[in-house]
mmJSON file of the N, C-alpha and C atoms, coordinates in Angstrom:
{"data_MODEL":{"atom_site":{
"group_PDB":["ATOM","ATOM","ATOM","ATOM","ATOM","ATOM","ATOM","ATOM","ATOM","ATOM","ATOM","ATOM","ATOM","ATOM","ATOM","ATOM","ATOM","ATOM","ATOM","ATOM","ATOM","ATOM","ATOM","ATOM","ATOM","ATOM","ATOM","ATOM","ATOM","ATOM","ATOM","ATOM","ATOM","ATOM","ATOM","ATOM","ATOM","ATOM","ATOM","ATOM","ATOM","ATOM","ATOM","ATOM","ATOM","ATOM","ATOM","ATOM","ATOM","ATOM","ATOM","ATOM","ATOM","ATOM","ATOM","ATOM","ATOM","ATOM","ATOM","ATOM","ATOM","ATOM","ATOM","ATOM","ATOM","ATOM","ATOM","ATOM","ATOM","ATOM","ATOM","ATOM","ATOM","ATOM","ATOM","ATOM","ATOM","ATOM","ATOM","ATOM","ATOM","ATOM","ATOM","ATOM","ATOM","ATOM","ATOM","ATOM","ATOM","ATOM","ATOM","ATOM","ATOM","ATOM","ATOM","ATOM","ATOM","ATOM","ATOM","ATOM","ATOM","ATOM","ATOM","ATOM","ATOM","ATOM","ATOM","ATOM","ATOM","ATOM","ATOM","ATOM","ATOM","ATOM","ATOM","ATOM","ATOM","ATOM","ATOM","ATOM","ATOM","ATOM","ATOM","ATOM","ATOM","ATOM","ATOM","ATOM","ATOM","ATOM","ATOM","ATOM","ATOM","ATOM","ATOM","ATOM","ATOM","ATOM","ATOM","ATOM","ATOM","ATOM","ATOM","ATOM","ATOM","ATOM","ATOM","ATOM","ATOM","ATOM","ATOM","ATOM","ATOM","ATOM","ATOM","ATOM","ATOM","ATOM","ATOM","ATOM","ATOM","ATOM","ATOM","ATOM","ATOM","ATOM","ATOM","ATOM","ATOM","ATOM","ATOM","ATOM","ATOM","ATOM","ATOM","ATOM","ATOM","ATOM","ATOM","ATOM"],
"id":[1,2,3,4,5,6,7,8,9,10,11,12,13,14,15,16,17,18,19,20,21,22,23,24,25,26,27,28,29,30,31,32,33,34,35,36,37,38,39,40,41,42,43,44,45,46,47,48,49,50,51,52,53,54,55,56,57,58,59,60,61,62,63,64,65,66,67,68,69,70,71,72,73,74,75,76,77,78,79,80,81,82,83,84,85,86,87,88,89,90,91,92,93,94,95,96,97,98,99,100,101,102,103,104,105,106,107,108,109,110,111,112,113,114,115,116,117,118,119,120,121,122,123,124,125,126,127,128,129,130,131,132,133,134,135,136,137,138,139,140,141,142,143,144,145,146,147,148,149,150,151,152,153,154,155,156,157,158,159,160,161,162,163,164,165,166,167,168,169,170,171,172,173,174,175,176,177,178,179,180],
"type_symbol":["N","C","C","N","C","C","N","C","C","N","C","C","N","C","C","N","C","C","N","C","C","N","C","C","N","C","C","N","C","C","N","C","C","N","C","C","N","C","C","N","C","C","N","C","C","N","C","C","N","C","C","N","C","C","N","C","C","N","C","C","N","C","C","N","C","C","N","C","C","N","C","C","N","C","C","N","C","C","N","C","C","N","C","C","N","C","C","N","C","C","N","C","C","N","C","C","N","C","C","N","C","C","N","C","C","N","C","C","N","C","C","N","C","C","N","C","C","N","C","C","N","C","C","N","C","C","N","C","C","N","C","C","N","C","C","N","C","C","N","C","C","N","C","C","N","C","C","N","C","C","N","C","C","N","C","C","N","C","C","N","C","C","N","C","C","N","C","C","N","C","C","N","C","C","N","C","C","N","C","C"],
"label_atom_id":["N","CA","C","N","CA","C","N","CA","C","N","CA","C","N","CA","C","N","CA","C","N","CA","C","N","CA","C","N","CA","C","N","CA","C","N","CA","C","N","CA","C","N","CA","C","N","CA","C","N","CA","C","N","CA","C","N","CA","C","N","CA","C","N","CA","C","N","CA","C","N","CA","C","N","CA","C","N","CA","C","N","CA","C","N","CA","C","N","CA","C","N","CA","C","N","CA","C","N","CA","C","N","CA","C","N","CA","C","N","CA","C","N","CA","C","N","CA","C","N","CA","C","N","CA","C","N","CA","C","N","CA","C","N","CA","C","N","CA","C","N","CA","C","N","CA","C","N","CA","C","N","CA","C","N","CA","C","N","CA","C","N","CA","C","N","CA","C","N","CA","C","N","CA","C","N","CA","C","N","CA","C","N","CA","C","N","CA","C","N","CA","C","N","CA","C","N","CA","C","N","CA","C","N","CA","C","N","CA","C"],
"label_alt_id":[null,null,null,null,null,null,null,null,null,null,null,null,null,null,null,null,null,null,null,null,null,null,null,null,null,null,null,null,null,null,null,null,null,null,null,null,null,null,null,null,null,null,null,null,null,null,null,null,null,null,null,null,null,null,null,null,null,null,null,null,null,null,null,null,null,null,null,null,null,null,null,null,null,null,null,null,null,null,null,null,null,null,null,null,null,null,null,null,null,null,null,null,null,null,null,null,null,null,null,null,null,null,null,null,null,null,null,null,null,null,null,null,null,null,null,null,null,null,null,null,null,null,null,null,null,null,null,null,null,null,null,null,null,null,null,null,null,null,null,null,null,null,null,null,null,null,null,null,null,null,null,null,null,null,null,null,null,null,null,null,null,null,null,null,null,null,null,null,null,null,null,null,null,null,null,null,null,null,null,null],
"label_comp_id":["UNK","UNK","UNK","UNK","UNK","UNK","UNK","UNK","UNK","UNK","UNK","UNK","UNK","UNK","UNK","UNK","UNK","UNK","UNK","UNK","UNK","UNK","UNK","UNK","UNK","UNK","UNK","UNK","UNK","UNK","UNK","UNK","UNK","UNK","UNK","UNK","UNK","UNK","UNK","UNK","UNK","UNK","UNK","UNK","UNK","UNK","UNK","UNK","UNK","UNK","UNK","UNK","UNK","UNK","UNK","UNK","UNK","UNK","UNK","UNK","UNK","UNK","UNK","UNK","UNK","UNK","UNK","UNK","UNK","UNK","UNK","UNK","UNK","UNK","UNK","UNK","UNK","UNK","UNK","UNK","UNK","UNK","UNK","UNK","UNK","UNK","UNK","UNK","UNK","UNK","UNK","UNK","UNK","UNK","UNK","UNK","UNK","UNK","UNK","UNK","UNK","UNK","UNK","UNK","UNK","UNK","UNK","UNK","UNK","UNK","UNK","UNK","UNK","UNK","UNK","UNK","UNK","UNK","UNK","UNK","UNK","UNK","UNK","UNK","UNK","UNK","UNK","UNK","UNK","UNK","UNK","UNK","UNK","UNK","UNK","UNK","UNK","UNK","UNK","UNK","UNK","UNK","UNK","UNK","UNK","UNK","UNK","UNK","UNK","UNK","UNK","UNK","UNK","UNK","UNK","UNK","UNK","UNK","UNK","UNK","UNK","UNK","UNK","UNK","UNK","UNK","UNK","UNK","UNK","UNK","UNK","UNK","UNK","UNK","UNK","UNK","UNK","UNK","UNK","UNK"],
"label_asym_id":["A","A","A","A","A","A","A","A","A","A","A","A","A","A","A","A","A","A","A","A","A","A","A","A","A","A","A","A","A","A","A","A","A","A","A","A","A","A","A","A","A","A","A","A","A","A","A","A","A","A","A","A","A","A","A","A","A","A","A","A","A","A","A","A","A","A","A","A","A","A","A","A","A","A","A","A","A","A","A","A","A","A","A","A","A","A","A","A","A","A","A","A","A","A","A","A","A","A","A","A","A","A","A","A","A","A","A","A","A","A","A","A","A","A","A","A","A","A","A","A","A","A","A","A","A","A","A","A","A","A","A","A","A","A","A","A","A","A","A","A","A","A","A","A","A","A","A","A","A","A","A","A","A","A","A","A","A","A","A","A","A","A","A","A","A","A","A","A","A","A","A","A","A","A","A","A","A","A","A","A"],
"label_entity_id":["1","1","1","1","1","1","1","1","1","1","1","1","1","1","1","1","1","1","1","1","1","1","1","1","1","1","1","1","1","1","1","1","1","1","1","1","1","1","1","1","1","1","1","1","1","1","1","1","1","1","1","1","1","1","1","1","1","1","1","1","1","1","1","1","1","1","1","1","1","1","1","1","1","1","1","1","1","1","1","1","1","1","1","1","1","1","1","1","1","1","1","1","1","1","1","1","1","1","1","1","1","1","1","1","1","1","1","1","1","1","1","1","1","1","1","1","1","1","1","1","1","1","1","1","1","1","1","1","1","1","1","1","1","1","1","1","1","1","1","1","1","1","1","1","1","1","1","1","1","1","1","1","1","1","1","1","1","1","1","1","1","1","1","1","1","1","1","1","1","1","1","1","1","1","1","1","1","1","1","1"],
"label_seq_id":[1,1,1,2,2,2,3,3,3,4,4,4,5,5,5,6,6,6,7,7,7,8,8,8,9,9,9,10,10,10,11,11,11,12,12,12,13,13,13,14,14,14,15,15,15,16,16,16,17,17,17,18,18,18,19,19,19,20,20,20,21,21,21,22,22,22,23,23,23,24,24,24,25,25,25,26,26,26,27,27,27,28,28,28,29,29,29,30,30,30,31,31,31,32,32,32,33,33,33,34,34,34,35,35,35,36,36,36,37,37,37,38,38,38,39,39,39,40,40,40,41,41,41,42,42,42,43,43,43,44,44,44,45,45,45,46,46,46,47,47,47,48,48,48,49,49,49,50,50,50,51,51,51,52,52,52,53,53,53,54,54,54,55,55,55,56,56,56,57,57,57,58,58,58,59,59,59,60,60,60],
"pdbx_PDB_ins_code":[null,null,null,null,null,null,null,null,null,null,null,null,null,null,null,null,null,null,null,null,null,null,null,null,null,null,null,null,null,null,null,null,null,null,null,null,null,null,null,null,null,null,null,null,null,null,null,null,null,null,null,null,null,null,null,null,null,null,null,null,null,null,null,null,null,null,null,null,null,null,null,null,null,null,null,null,null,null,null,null,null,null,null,null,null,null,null,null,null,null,null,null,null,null,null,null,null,null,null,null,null,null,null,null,null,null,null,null,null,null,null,null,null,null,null,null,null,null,null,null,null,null,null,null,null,null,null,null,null,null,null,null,null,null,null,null,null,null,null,null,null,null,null,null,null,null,null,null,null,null,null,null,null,null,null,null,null,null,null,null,null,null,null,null,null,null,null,null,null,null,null,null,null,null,null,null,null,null,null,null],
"Cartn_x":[2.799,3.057,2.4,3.404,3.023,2.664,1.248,1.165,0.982,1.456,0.861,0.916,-0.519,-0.883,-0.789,0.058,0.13,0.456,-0.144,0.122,-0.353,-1.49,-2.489,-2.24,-0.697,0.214,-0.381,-0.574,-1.448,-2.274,-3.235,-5.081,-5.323,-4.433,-4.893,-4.413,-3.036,-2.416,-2.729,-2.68,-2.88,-1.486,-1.061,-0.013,-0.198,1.163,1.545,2.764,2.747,3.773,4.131,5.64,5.559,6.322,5.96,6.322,6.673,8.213,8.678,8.799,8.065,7.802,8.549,9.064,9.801,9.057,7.767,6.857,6.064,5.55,4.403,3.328,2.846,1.77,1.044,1.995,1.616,0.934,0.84,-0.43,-1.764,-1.397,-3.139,-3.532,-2.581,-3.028,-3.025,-1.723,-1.94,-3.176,-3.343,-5.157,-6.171,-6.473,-7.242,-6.837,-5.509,-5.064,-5.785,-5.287,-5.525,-6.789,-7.818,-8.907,-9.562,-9.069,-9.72,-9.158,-8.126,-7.697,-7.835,-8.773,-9.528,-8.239,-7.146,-6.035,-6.758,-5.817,-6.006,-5.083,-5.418,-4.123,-4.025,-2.959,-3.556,-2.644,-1.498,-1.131,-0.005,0.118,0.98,1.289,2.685,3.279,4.829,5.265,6.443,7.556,8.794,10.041,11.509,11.909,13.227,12.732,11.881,11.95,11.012,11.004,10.046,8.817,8.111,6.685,6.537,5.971,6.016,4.793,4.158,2.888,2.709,1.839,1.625,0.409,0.267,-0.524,-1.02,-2.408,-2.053,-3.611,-2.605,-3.259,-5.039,-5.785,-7.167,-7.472,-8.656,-8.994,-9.13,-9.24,-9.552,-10.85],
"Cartn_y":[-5.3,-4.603,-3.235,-2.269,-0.877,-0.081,0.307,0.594,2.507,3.035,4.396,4.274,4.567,5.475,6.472,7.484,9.096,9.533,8.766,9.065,10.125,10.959,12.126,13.523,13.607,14.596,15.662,15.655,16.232,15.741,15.829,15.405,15.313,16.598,16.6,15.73,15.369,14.102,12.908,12.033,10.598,10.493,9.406,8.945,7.672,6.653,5.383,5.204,4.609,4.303,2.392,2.421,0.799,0.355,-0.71,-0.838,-2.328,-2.386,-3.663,-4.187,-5.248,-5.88,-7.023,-7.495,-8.867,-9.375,-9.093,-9.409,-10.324,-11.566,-12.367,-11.6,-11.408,-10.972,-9.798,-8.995,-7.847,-7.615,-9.13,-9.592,-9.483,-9.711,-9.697,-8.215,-7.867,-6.352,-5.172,-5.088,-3.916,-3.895,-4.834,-4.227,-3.835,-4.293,-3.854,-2.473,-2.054,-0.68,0.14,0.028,0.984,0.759,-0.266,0.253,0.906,1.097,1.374,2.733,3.396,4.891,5.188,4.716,4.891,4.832,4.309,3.569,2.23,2.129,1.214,0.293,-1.053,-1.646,-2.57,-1.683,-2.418,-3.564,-4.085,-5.281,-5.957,-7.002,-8.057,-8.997,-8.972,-10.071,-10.081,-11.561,-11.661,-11.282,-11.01,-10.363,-10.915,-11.61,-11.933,-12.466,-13.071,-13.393,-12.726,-11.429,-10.633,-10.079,-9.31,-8.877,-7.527,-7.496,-5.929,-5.745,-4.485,-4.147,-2.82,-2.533,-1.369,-0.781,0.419,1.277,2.599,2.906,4.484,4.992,6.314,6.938,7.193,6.947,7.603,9.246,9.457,10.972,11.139,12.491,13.254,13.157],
"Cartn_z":[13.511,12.282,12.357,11.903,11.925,10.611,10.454,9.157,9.086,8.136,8.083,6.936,6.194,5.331,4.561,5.21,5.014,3.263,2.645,1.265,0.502,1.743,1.211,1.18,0.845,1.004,-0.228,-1.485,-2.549,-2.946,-2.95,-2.841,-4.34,-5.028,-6.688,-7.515,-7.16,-7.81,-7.106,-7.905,-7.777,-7.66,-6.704,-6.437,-6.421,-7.193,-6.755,-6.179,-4.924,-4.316,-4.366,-4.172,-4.38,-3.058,-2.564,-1.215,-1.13,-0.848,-0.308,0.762,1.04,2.459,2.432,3.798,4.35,5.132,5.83,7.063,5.91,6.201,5.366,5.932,7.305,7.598,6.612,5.93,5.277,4.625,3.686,2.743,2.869,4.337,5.091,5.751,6.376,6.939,5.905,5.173,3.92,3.28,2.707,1.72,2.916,3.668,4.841,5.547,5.326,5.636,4.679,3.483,2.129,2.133,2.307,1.895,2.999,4.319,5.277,5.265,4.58,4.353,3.132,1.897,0.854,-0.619,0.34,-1.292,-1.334,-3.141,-3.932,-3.722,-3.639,-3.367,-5.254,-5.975,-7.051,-7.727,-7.118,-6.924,-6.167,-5.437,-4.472,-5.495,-5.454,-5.928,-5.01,-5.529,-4.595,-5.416,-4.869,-5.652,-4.962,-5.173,-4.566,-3.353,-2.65,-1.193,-0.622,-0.673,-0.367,-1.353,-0.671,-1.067,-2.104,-3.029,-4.069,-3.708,-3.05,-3.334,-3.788,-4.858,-5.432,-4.936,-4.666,-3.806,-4.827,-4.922,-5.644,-4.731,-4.582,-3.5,-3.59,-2.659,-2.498,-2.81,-3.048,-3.01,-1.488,-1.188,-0.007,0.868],
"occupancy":[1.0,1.0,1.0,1.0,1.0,1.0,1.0,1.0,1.0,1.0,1.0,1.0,1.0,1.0,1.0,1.0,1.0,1.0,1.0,1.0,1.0,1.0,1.0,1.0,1.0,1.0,1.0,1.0,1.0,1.0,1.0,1.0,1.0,1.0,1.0,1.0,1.0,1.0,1.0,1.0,1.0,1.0,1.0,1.0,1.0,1.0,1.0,1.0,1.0,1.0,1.0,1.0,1.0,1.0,1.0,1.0,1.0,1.0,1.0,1.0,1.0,1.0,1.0,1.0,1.0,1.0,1.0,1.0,1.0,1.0,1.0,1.0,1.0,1.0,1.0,1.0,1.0,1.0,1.0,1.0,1.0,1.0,1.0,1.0,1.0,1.0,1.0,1.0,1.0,1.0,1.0,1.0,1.0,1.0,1.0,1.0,1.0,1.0,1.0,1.0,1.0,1.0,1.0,1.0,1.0,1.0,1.0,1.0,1.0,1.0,1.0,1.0,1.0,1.0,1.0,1.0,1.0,1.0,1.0,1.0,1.0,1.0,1.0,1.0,1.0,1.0,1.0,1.0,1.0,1.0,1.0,1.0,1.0,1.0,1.0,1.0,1.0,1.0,1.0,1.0,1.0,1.0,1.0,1.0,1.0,1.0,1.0,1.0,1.0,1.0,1.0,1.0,1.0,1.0,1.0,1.0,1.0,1.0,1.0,1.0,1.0,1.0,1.0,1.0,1.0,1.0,1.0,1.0,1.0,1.0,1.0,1.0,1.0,1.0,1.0,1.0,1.0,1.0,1.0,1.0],
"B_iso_or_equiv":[0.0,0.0,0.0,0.0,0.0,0.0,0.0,0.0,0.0,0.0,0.0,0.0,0.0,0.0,0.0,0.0,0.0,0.0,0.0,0.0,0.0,0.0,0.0,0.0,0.0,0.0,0.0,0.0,0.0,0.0,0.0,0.0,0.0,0.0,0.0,0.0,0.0,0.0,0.0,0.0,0.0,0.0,0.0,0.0,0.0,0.0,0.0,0.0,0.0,0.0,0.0,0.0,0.0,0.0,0.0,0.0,0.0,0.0,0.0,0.0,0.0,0.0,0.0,0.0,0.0,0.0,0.0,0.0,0.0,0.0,0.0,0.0,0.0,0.0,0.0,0.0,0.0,0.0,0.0,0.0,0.0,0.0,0.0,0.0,0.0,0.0,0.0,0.0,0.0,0.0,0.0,0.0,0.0,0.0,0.0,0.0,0.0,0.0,0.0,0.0,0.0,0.0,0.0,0.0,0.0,0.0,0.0,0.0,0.0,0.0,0.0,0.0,0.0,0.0,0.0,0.0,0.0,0.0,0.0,0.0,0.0,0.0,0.0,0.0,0.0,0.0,0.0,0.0,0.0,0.0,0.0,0.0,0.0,0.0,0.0,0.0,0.0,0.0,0.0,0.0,0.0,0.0,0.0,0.0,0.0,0.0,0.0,0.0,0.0,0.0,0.0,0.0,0.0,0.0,0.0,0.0,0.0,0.0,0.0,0.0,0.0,0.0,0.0,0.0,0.0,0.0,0.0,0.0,0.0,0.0,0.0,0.0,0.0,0.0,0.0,0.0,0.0,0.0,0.0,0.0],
"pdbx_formal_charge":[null,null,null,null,null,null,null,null,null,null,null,null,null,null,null,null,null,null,null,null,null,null,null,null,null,null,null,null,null,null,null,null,null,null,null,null,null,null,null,null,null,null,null,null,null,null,null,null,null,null,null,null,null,null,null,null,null,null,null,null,null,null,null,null,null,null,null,null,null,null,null,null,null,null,null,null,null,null,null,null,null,null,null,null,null,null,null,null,null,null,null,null,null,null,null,null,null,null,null,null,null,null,null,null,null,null,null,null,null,null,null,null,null,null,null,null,null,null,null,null,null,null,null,null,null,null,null,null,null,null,null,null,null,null,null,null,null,null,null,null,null,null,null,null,null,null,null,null,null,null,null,null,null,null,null,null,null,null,null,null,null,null,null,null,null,null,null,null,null,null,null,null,null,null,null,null,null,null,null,null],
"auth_seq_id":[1,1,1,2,2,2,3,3,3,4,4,4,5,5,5,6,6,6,7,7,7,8,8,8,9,9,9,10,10,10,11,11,11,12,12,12,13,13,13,14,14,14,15,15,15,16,16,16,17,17,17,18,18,18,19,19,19,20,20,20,21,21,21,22,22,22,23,23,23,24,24,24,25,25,25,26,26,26,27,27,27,28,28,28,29,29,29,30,30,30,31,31,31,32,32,32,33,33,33,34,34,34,35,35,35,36,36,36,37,37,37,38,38,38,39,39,39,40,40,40,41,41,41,42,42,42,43,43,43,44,44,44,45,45,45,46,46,46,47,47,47,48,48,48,49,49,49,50,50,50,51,51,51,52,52,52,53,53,53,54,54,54,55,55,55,56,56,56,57,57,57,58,58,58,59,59,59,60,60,60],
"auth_comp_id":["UNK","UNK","UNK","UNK","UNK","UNK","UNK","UNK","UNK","UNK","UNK","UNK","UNK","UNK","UNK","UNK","UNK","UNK","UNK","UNK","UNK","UNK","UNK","UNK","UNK","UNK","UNK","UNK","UNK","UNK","UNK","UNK","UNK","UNK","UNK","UNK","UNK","UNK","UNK","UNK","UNK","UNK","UNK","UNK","UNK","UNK","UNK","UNK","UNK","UNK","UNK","UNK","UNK","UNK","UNK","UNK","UNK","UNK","UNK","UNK","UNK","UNK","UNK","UNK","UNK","UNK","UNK","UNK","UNK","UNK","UNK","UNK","UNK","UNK","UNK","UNK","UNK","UNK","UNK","UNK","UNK","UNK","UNK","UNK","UNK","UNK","UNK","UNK","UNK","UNK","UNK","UNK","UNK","UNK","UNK","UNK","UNK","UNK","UNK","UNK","UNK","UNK","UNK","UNK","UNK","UNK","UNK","UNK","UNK","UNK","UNK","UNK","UNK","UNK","UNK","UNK","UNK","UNK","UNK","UNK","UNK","UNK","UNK","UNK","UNK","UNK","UNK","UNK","UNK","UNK","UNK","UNK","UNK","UNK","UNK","UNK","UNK","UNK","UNK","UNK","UNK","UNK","UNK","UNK","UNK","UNK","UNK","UNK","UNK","UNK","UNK","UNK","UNK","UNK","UNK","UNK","UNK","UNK","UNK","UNK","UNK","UNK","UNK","UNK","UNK","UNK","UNK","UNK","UNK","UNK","UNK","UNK","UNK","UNK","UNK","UNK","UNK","UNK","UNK","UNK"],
"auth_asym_id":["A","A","A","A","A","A","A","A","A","A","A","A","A","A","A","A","A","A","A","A","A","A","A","A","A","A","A","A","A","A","A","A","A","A","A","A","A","A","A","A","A","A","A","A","A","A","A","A","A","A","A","A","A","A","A","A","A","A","A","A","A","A","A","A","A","A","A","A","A","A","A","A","A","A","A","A","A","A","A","A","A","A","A","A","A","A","A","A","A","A","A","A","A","A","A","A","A","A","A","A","A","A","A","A","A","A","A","A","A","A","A","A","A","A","A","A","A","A","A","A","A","A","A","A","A","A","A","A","A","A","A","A","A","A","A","A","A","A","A","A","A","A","A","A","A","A","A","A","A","A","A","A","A","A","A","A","A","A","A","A","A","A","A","A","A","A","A","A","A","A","A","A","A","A","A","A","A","A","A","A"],
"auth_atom_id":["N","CA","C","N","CA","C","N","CA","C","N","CA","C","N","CA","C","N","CA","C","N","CA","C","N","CA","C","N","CA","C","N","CA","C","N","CA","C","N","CA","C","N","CA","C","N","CA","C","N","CA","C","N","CA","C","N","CA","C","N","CA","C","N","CA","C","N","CA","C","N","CA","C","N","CA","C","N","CA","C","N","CA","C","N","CA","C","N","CA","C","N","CA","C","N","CA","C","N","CA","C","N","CA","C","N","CA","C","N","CA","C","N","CA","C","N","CA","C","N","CA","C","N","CA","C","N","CA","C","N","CA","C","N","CA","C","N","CA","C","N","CA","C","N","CA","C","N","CA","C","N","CA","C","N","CA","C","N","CA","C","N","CA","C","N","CA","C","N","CA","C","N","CA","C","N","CA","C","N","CA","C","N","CA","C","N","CA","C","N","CA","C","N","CA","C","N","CA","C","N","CA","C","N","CA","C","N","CA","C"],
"pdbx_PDB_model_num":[1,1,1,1,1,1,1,1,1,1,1,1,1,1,1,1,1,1,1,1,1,1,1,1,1,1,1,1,1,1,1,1,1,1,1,1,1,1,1,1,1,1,1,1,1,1,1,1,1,1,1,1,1,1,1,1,1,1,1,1,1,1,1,1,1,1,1,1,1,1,1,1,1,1,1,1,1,1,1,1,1,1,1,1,1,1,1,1,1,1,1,1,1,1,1,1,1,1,1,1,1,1,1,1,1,1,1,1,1,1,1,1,1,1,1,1,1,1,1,1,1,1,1,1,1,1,1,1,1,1,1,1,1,1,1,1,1,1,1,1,1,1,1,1,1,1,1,1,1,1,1,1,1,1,1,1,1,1,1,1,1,1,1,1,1,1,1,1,1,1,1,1,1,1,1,1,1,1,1,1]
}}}
């Protein structure tokens, strides 16, 4: 599983991005991404089969 981050496109806005996953593993590696690139992972839930996770971006 390939993760990028790159959500730190404007530093002044806060950004939430929402991200649909089909990988189960994702559960486990995404929050360990975001907090290791200073996002919020601020919630996983499931949606049709697959995964909803909500993300809002870190400061700089």
């Amino acid at each position: 599983m390939r993760h990028n981050c790159a959500v730190r496109a404007h530093c002044q806005v806060s950004l939430s991005l929402r991200v649909l996953g089909e990988d189960p593993v994702a559960g486990v590696g995404l929050p360990h991404v975001c907090a290791g690139s200073g996002h919020d992972l601020l919630s996983q839930s499931d949606s049709d089969g697959a995964q909803l996770y909500v993300i809002r971006q870190g400061g700089c």
